[in-house]
Backbone bond lengths (Angstrom), bond angles and torsions (degrees), N, CA, C in turn:
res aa  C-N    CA-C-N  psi(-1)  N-CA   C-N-CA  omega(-1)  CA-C   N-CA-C  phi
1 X - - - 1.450 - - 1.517 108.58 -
2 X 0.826 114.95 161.29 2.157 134.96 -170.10 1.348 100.76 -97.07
3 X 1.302 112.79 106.94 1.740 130.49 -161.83 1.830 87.18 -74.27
4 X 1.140 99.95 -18.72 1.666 104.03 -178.87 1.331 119.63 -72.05
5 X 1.654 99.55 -43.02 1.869 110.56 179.77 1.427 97.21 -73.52
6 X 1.220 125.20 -29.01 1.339 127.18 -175.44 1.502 131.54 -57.63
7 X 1.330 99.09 -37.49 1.543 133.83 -166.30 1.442 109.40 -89.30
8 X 1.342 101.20 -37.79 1.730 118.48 175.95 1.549 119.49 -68.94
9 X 1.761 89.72 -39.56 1.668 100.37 -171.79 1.704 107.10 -68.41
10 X 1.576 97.74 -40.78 1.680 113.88 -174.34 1.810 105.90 -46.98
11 X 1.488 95.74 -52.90 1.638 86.80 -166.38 1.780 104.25 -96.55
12 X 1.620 133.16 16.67 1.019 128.35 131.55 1.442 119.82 -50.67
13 X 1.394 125.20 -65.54 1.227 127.16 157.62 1.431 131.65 -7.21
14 X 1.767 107.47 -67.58 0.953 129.16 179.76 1.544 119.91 -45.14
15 X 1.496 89.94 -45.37 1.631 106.88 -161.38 1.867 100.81 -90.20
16 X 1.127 95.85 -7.78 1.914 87.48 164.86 1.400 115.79 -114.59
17 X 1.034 102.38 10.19 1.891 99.27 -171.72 1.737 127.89 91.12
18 X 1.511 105.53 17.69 1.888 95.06 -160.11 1.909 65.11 -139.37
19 X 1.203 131.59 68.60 1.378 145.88 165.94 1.794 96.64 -88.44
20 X 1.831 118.72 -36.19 1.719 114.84 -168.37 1.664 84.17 -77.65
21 X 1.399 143.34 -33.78 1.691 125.00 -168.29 1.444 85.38 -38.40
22 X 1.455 150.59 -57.52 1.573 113.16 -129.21 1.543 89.03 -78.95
23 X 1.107 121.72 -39.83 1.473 135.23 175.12 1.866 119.16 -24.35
24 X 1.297 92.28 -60.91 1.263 119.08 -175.62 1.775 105.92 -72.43
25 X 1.175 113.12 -35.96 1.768 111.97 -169.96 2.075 84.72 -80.91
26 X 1.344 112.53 -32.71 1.346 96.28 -147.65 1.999 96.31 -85.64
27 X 1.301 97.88 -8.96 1.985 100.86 168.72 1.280 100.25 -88.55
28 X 0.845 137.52 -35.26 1.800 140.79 168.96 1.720 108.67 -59.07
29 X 1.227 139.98 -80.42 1.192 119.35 154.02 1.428 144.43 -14.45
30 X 1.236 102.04 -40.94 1.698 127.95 178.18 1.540 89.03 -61.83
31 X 0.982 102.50 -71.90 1.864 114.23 -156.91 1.717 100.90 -61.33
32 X 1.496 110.48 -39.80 1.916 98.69 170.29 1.125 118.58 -68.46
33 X 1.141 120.75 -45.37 1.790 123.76 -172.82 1.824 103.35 -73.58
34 X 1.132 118.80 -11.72 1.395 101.39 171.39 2.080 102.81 -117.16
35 X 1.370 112.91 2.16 2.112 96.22 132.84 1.435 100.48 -97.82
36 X 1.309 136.36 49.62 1.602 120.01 -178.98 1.741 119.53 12.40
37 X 1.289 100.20 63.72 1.407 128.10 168.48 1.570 106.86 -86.59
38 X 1.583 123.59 109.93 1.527 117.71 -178.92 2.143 90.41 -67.65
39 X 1.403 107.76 149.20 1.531 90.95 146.01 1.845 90.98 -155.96
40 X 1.384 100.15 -173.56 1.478 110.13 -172.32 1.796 103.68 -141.23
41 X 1.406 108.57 127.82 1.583 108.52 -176.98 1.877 97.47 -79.74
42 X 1.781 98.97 144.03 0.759 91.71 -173.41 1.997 91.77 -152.53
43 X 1.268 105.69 -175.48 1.912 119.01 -176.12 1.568 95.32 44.99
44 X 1.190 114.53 -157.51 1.786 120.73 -129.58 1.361 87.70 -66.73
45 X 1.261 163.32 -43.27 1.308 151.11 -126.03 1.976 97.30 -91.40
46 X 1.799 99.45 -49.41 1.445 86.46 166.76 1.380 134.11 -66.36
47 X 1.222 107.20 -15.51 1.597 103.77 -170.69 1.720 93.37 -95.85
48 X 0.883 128.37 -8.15 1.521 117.99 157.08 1.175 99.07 -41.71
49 X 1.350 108.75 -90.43 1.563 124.38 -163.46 1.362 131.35 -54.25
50 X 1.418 102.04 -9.27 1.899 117.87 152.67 1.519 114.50 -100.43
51 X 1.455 110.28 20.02 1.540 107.29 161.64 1.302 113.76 106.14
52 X 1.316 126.59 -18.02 1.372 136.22 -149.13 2.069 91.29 -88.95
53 X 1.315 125.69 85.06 1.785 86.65 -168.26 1.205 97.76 -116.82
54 X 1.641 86.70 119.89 1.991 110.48 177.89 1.580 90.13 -123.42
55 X 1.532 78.73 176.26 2.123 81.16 -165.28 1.600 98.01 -81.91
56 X 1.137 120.16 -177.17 1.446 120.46 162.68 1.704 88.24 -179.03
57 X 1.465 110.30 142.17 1.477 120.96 160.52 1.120 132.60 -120.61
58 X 1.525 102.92 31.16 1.459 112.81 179.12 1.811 110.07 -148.57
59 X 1.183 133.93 161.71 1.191 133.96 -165.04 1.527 110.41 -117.37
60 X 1.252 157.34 122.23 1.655 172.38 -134.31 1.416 108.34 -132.13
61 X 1.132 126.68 107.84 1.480 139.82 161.92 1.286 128.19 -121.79
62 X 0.870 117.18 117.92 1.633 130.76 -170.62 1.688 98.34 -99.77
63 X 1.856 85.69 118.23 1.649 86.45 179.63 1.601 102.24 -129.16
64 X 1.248 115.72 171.25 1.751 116.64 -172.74 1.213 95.19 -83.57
65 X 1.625 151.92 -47.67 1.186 150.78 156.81 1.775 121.69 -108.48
66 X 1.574 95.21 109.61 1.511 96.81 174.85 1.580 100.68 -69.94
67 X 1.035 124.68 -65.36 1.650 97.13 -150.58 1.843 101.22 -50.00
68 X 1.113 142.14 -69.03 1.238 117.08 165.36 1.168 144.51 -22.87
69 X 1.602 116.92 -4.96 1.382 111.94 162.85 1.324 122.36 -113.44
70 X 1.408 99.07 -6.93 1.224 119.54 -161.89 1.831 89.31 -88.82
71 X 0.969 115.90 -13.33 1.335 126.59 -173.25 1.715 126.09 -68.02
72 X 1.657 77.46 -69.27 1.456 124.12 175.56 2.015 103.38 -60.67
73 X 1.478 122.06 -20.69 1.002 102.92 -179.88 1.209 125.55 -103.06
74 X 1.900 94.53 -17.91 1.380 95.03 178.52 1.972 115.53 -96.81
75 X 1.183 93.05 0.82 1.680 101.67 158.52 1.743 103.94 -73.68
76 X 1.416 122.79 -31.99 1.656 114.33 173.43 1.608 119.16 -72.04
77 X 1.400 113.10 1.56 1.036 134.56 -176.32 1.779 131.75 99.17
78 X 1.395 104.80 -6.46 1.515 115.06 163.55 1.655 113.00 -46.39
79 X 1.363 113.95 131.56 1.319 118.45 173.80 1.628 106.52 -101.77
80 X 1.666 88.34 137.51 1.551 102.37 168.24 1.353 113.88 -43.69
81 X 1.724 128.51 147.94 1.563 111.83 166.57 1.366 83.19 -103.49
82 X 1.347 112.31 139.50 1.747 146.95 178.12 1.545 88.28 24.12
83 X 1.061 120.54 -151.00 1.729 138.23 -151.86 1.849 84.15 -83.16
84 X 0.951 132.13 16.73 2.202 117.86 172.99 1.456 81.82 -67.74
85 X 1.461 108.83 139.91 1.366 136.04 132.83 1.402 120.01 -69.43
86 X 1.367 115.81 -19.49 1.537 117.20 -173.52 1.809 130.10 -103.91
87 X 1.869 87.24 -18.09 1.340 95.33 178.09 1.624 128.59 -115.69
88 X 1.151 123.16 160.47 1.562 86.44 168.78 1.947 83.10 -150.68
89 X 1.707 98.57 -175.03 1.542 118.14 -175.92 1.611 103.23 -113.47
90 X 1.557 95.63 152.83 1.282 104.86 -178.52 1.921 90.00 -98.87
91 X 1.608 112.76 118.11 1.485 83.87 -173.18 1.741 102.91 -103.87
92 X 1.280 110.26 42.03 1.532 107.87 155.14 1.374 103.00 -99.69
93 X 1.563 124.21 -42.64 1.774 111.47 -157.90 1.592 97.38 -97.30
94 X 1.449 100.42 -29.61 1.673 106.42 172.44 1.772 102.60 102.16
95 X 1.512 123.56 3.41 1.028 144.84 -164.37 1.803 96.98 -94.02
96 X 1.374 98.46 139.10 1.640 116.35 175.68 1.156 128.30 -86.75
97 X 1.688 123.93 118.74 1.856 105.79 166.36 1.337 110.86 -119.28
98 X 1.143 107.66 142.54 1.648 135.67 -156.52 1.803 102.24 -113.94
99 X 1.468 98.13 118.87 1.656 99.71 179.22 1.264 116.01 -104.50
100 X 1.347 126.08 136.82 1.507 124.67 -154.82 1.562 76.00 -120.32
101 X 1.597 96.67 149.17 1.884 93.49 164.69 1.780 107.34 -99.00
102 X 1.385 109.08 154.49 1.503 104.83 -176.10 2.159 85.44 -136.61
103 X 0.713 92.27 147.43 1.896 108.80 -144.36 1.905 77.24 -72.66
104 X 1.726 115.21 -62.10 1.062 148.86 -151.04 1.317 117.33 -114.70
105 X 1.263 107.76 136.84 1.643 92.66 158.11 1.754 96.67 -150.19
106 X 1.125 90.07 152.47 1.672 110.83 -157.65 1.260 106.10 -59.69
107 X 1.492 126.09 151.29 1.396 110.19 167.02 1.729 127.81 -87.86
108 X 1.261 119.86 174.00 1.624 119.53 179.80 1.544 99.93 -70.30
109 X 1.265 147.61 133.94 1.332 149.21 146.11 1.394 119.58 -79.26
């Protein structure tokens, strides 16, 4: 990734108020990679960071099984929002992550 798109996206962030997303994607990661949950960032938060900078206040992960991640995050302490199976809150930044299912995910070659 372009430490440049990176740097740009950060203080876009900053300057609208959604500065806790990196916060929030980076406790969400934490909590998949330790159930070794593959997932992939994805909708407005990635295209920040490839340059694209539109607002977004919520973070997109595509996982091979949501209810298993959906699990795994809110055992890290993410709260469900109301009865979603798919979403939950970060309730320190107050920021949302949204689990997309992705059927597959490719293997390492």
């Amino acid at each position: 990734m372009d430490s440049g798109h990176h740097q740009k996206a950060a203080q876009f962030r900053e300057s609208n108020g959604t500065a806790g997303l990196e916060q929030t994607l980076g406790k969400a990661v934490e909590a998949l990679d330790r159930a070794e949950i593959p997932h992939l960032v994805t909708g407005g938060y990635a295209a920040q960071e490839y340059g694209c900078l539109r607002y977004t206040d919520n973070v997109d992960l595509i996982v091979p099984e949501i209810a298993r991640a959906f699990a795994a995050l809110v055992s890290s302490g993410f709260r469900p929002r109301g009865s979603s199976q798919t979403n939950v809150i970060d309730p320190e930044s107050g920021f949302e992550v949204r689990l997309h299912a992705g059927n597959s995910i490719p293997d390492k070659d």
